[in-house]
One Martini backbone bead per residue (centre of mass of N, CA, C, O) as a GRO file, in nm:
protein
  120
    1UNK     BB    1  -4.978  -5.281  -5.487
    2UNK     BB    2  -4.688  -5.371  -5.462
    3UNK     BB    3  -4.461  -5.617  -5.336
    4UNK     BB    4  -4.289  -5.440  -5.082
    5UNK     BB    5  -4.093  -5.557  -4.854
    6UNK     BB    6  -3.930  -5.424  -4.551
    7UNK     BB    7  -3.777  -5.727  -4.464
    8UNK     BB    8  -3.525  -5.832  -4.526
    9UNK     BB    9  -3.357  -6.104  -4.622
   10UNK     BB   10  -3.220  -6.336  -4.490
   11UNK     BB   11  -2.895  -6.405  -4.446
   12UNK     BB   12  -2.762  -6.665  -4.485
   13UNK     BB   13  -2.570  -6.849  -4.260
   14UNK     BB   14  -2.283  -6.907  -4.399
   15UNK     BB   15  -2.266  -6.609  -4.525
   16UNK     BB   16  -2.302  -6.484  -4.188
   17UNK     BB   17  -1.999  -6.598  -4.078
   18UNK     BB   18  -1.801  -6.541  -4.331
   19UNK     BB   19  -1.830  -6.217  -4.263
   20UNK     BB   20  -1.727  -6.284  -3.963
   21UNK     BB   21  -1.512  -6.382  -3.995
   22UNK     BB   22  -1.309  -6.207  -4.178
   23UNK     BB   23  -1.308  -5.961  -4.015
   24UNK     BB   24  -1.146  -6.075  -3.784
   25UNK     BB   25  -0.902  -6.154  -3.983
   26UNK     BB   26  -0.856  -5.841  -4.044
   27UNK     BB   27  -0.819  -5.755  -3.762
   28UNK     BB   28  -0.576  -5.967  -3.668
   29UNK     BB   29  -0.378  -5.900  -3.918
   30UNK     BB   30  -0.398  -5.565  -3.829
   31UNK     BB   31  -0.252  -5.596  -3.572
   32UNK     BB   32   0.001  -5.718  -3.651
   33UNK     BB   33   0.154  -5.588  -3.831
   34UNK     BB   34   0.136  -5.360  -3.623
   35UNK     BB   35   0.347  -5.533  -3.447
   36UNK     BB   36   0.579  -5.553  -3.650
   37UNK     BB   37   0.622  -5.229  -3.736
   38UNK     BB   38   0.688  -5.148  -3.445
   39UNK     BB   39   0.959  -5.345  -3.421
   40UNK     BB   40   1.110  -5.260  -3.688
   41UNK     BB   41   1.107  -4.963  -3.616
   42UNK     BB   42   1.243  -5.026  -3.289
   43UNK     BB   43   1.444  -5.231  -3.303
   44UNK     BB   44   1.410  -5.477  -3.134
   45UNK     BB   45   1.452  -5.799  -3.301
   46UNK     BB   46   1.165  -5.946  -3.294
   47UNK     BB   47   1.151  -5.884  -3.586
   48UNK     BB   48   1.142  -5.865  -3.954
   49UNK     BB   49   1.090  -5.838  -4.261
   50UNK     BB   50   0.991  -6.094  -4.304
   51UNK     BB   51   0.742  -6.093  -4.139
   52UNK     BB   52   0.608  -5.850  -4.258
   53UNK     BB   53   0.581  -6.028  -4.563
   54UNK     BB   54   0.402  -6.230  -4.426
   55UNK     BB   55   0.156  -6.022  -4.288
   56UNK     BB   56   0.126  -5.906  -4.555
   57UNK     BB   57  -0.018  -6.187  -4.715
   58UNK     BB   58  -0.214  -6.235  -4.498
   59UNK     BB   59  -0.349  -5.988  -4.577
   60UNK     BB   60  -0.396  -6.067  -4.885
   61UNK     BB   61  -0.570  -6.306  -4.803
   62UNK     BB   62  -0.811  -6.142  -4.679
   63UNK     BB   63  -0.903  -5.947  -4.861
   64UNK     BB   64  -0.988  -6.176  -5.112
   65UNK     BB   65  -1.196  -6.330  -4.889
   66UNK     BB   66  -1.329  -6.053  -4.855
   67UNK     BB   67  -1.449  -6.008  -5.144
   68UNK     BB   68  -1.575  -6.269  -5.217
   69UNK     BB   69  -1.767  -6.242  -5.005
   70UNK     BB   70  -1.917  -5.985  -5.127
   71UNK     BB   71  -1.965  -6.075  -5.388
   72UNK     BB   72  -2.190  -6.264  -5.297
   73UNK     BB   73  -2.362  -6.084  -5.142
   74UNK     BB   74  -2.414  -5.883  -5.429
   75UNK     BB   75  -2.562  -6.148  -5.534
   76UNK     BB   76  -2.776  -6.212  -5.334
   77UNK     BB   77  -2.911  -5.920  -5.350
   78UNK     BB   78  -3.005  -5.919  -5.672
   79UNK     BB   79  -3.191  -6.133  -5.667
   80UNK     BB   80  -3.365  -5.970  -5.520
   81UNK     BB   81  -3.466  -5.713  -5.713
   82UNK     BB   82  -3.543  -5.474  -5.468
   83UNK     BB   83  -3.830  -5.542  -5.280
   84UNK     BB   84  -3.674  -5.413  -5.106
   85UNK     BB   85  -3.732  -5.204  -4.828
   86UNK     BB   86  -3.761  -4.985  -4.583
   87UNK     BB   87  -3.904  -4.863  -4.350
   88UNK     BB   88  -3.881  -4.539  -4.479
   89UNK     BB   89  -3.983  -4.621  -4.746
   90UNK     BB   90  -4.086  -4.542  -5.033
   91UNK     BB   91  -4.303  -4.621  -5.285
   92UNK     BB   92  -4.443  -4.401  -5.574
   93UNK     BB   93  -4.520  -4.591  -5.770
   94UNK     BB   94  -4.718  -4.767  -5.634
   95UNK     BB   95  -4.919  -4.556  -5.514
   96UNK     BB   96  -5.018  -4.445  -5.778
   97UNK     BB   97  -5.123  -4.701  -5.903
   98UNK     BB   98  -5.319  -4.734  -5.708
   99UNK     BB   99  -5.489  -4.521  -5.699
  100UNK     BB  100  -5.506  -4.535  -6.012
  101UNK     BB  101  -5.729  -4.801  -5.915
  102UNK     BB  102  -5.960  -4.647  -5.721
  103UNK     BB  103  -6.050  -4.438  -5.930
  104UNK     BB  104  -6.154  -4.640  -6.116
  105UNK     BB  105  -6.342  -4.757  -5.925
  106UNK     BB  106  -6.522  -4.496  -5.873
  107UNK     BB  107  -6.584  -4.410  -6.164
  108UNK     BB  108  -6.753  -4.725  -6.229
  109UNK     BB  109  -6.956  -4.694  -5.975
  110UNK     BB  110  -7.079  -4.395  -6.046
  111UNK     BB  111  -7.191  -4.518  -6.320
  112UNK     BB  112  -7.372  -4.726  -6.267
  113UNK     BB  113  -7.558  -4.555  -6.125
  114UNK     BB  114  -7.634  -4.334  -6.356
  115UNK     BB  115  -7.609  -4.483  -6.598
  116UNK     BB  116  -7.608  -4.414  -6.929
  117UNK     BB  117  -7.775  -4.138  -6.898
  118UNK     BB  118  -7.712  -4.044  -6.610
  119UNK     BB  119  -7.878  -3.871  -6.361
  120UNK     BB  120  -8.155  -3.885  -6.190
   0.00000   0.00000   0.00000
């Protein structure tokens, strides 16, 4: 049968603490927006637009860190080339392939027995 492990390879540490931070600060700048535009919106003199076109860069640079993020993600994935199954995944090619070389040992085993010119 194919060597194909059930237990996905460990993501990198720099590469999982990278995609916990993003989140964190996509989450961070996604929450500040929405108290400017709170602000903005009840007229409240609190924020102004100029803060808004500020925390909306903010989040277009968080956007941008985490697409980067992503994308690193899906090249170190693709390395591994699919060899990873999850745990209940079968491979069917693998199953077939491995029969099909049981069954052909069990009839060259079956024919050494019977030796050449067939059962005794």
């Amino acid at each position: 049968m194919t060597d194909h492990r059930t237990d996905p390879p460990p993501v990198p540490p720099g590469l999982a603490d990278l995609l916990d931070e993003s989140l964190a600060l996509l989450r961070s700048v996604r929450k500040s927006v929405r108290r400017v535009l709170d602000a903005v919106e009840d007229e409240t003199g609190e924020f102004t637009i100029r803060d808004l076109v500020q925390k909306a860069g903010e989040l277009e640079q968080s956007l941008r860190m985490a697409l980067q993020i992503e994308i690193r993600f899906n090249e170190w994935r693709e390395r591994h080339d699919g060899t990873y199954l999850a745990p209940d995944e079968i491979d069917f090619d693998a199953v077939r392939a491995d029969l099909g070389c049981r069954i052909a040992r069990l009839r060259q085993c079956c024919q050494d027995r019977r030796g050449p010119e067939g059962p005794e």
